[in-house]
Every structure is written in C-alpha cells, then in structure tokens.
N, C-alpha and C positions, 0 to 999 in steps of 0.2 A: 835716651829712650824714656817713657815716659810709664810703660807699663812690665818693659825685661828689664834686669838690672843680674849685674855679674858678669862669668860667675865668680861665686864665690867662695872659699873654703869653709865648707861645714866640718864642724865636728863628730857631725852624726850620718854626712850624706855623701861625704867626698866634696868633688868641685860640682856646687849647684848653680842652675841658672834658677834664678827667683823671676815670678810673676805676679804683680799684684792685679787681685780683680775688684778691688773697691779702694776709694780716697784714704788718704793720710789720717790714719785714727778714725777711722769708722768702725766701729767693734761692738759688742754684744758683753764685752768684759774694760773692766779700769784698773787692771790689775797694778798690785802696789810694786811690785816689781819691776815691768816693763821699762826695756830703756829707752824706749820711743818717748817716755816721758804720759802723761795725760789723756787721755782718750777723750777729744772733741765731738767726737756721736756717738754717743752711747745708746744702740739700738740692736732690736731683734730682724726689724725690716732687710725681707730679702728682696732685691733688686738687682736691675741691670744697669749695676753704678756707672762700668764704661759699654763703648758698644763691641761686640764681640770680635766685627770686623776690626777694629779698633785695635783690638789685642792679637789677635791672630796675626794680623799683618806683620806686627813688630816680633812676633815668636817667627816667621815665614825669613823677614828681611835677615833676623840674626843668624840664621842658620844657613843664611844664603850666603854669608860673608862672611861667615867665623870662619880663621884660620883654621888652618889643618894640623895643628900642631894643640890646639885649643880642646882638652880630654873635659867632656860632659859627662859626671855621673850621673845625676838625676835634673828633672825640670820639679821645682818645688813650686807650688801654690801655698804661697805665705804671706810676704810682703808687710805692709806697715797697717794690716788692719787684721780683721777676721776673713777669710777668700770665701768661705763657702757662704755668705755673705750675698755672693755674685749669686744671682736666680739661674742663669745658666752655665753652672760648674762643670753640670757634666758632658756639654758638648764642647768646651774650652778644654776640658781634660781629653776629649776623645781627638781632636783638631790639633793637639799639641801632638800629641803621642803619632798622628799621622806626621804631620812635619816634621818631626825630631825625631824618631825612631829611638827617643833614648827615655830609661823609664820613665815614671811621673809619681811624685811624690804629694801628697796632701797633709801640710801641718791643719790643724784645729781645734780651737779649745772647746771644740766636744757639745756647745751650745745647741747647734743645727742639728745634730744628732736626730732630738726628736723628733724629728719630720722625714717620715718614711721616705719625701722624695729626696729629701737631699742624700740617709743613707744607700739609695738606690743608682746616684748620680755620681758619688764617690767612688762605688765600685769601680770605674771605669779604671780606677788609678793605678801603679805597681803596688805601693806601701803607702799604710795613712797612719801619720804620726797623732793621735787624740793626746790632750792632757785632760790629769785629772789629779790636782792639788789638794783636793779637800772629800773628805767624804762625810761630814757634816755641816750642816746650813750654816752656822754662825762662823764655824773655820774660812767657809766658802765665801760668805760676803765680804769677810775681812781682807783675805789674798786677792780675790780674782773680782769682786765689787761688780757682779753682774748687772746687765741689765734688769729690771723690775722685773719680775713674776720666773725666771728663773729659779729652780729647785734642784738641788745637788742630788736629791733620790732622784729624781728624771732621768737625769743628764746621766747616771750610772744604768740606768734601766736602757738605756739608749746606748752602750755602750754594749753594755750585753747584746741591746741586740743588731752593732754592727759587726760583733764578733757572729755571730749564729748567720750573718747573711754576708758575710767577705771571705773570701777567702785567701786574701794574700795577708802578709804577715802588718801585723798592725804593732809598733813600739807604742806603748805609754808612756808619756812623758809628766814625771813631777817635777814642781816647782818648790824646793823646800827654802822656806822664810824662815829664819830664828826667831823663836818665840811663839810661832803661829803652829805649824807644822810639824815641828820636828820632836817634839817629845815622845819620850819609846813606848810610851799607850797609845799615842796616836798614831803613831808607826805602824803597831801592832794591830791596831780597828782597819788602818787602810791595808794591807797585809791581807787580813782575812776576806775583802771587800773585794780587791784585786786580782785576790787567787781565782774569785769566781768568775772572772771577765775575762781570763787564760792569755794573758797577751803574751804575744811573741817575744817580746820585749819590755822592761820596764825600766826606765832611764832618770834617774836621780842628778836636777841639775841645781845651782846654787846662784844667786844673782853675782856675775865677775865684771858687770859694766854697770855705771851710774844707771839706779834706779830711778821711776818717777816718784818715789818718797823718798827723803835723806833718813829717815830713822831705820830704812830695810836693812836688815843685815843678813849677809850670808850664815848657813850654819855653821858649826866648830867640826873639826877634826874628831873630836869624840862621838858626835853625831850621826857624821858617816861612818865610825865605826862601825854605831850602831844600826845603820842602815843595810848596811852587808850583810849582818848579824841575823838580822832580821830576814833580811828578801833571802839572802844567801846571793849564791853563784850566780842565779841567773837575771840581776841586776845589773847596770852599768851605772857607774858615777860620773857622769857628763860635766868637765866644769875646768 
C-alpha cells in the first residue's frame, strides 16, 4: 500500500495502523535526530500532497480484509513527513474514524498549530500527540532546524491554545539530544513552560535508532534521572 502501512507496535499507542498524508520527507522540521535520515522539503506549505480519495480507499480496502484476529489500537496520522501538512486532515481524520471505528491518533511537531484551521481540523481526532523539544529559539533551530520564519514562542502560544480548545487528552512528546537539551536549567525553564500547557501527558524520548546526524547522542542515565526529578511522577520515559 502506498499510503496505510502496518500495523505496527508503538510504544506509546499499542498496535498502530500508520497513515501518511504527505511524500517521503516533506516536513516543516530537519530535525537532527530523525531517523528517516534528512528532510528533502523543508516547507510550511499546506496542501493536498495525495488525493483524499486516494487515501480513504486504501484505509476502506484494509479494513475490508484485515484478519480478525488482526487487534487495532489506534489509526495514527504520522508517517515519514509532517501529516497535518495534508490541507484536508480534518475530513481524512473524520473518513477514517467512519471506516474504522477504531480511535485516531494525530502525531505533530506542533508547527501547523498556528493556524486556527488546522487546530480546528485536529479536534476531530481521539488523542493528538504535539512535540515540543525546545523552548528557546536557538535550542530550537539546533534539534528541530525548522523551516524559515518559525518561532519557538508561537509554536508554544499555539499549544496553549490547542489545549484551551481540545478536549481529549493531548501527550507532549520531547525529544532529548545530549548536549542540546538536557541540562537541569534547561529542564527546569521547560518544566515551568509546560506546566502552563497542562498536558495530559509528558513523554521523554531519547534517539534508540540511527539518527540523521552521526554526532546525535542519546542522553546519559543521570539525565533521566534528572528528568523524573524534575517532571516528577507524571512524566513517562519513552525509549
């Protein structure tokens, strides 16, 4: 299939069927981590990369033939780019969730945020996993290598306010780099930054596959010490 892929075992979702709604590294981020490797469009541009029919079909046929033995936790919108990306996410998320009956999940690294319609388009989903790796500009261009004119205060301001207008349970997802990230001041600045965004969840992950830089490194053991330390209890260490 060309646009379902899976499923597959998430650590965070159970057994996910993935859907992509835009080409192979079309993203809005270059992040030094990713293990997709390099990001070949690096763009803010939303569009209708495939055709809707296009993707529904292949969500309609899988479900028409999946074994019965075959247990769906969630349908995620992830794949190998950025998905909300896609101009129309949110009648893909609504066209799923008719077909599938099984929840729907939105990864994003929080870019599209800004724009009222896509936080509006999103809602349709059960849970939308946002990251947010950095909560200063220079931290931010270094991990996540946005596209041009992105600002890390936006993209948090927009986070706020998909929390004020969702109501299903939103996980924060970080991304901690050694070196970049993970020192216990900067812990502490995102810490107080996050409290204000009240996520349901806040999931501390570590790169465990070949990164698209070779100098990435995961953090140490003492790090996540101090990450516990810090969030406390209601943190999860993803990794």
């Amino acid at each position: 299939m060309k646009y379902v892929y899976g499923p597959v075992r998430s650590r965070r979702l159970g057994n996910s069927l993935g859907i992509s709604t835009v080409p192979y590294k079309v993203c809005s981020f270059d992040c030094v981590y990713c293990q997709l490797k390099r990001t070949t469009q690096l763009t803010r541009r939303r569009m209708d990369y495939f055709r809707v029919k296009d993707i529904i079909d292949e969500v309609r046929s899988f479900f028409a033939h999946k074994p019965a033995d075959t247990k769906i936790d969630y349908v995620t919108f992830s794949g190998s780019g950025e998905p909300t990306l896609h101009r129309s996410i949110g009648t893909l998320i609504r066209q799923v969730k008719k077909i599938s009956g099984v929840p729907v999940a939105v990864i994003t690294n929080s870019t599209t945020l800004l724009e009222a319609g896509v936080r509006r388009d999103i809602r349709a989903a059960d849970i939308i996993v946002p990251s947010l790796d950095a909560v200063t500009q220079d931290v931010f261009e270094k991990i996540d290598r946005p596209a041009a004119g992105v600002r890390i205060e936006e993209v948090i301001e927009a986070l706020g306010r998909l929390r004020r207008e969702f109501k299903g349970p939103i996980w924060l997802e970080v991304m901690l780099v050694r070196g970049l990230n993970d020192a216990p001041a900067y812990l502490e600045k995102m810490k107080r930054i996050i409290d204000r965004l009240t996520p349901d969840r806040v999931q501390f992950n570590a790169p465990v596959r070949p990164p698209a830089e070779a100098w990435v490194r995961p953090v140490t053991a003492t790090t996540l010490r101090a990450v516990r330390r810090i969030f406390g209890p209601g943190c999860d260490i993803v990794s």
